[in-house]
N, C-alpha and C positions, 0 to 999 in steps of 0.2 A: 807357345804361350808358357807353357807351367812343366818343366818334366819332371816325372814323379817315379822315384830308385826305389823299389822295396827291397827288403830282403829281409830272411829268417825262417822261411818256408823249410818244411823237412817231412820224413816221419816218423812217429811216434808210437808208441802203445796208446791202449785205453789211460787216462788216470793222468797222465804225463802232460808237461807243460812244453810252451813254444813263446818266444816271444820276436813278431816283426816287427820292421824298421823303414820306415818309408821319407825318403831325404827328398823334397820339395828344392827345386830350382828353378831361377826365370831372370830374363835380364835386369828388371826392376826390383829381384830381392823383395820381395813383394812377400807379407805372411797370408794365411786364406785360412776358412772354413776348414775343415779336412775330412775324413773319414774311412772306415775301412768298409768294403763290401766284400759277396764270397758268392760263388759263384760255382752250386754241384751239379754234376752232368744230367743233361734234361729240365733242370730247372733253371727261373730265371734268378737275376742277380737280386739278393737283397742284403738289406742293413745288417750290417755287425754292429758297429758304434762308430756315434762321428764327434766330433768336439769344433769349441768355437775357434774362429779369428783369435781371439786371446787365450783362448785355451780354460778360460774360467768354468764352460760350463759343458756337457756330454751326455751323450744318452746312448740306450743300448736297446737291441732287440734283444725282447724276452728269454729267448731261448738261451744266451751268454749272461744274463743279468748275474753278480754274482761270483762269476766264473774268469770273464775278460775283463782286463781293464785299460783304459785308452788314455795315453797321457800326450804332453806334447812339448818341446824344448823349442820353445820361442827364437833363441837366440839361433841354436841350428835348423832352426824352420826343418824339424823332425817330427814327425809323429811316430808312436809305438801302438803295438797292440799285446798285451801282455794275456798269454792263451795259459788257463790252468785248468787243471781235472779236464783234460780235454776227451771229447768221445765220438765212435766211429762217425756218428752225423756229424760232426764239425770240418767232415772231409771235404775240402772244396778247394778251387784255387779264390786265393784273397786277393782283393784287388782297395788298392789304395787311390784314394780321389784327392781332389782340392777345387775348391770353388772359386773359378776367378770372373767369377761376374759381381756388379755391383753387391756387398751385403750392405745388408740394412743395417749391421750394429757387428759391433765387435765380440757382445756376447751371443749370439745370435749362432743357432745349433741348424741343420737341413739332413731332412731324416731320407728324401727320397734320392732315388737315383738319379730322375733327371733335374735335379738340382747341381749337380755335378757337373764340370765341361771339361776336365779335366784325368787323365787314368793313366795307373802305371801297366806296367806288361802283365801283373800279375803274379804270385809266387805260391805255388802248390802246400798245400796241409793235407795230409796223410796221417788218419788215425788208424789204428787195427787191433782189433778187439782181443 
């Protein structure tokens, strides 16, 4: 269906920035929903921040509000996740989505995971305090 390239994954100090890059492809050149999720050992996977089909609109879990910022370049059907004052709990591998089931609107945001049918491999964040 949808294969989804992240990369930008690293590690870092406490306070220090990261920014990933997740390159959406599919035979139909098709743009989607997108989002990034993260995913720390033991726990399950939840919301970073997702943005629309057009990219107009995004939202974030509380914990990044502030701190991350999600953009998305329509034309290279990319999304980014721009990580600042990053800290040891933001350690997790990120996993980049894209929604290719019917949406209901182009500005139209999906905050949950299984909202998603689509996942990249995943690319490791290491912070250390």
């Amino acid at each position: 269906q949808v294969h989804l390239e992240e990369s930008g994954g690293g590690s870092v100090q406490a306070g220090g920035s990261l920014t990933l890059s997740c390159v959406a492809s599919s035979r139909t050149d098709s743009r989607y929903p997108m989002g990034w999720f993260r995913q720390a050992p033991g726990k399950a996977r939840e919301l970073v921040a997702v943005i629309s089909l057009s990219g107009g609109n995004s939202d974030y879990a509380d914990s990044v509000k502030g701190r991350f910022t999600i953009s998305k370049d329509y034309v290279k059907n990319t999304i980014y996740l721009q990580m600042n004052t990053l800290k040891p709990e933001d350690t997790a591998i990120y996993y980049c989505a894209a929604r290719s089931e019917l949406a209901a609107g182009s500005g139209n945001i999906y905050r949950s995971v299984s909202s998603y049918n689509n996942w990249g491999q995943g690319t490791q964040v290491t912070v250390s305090s």
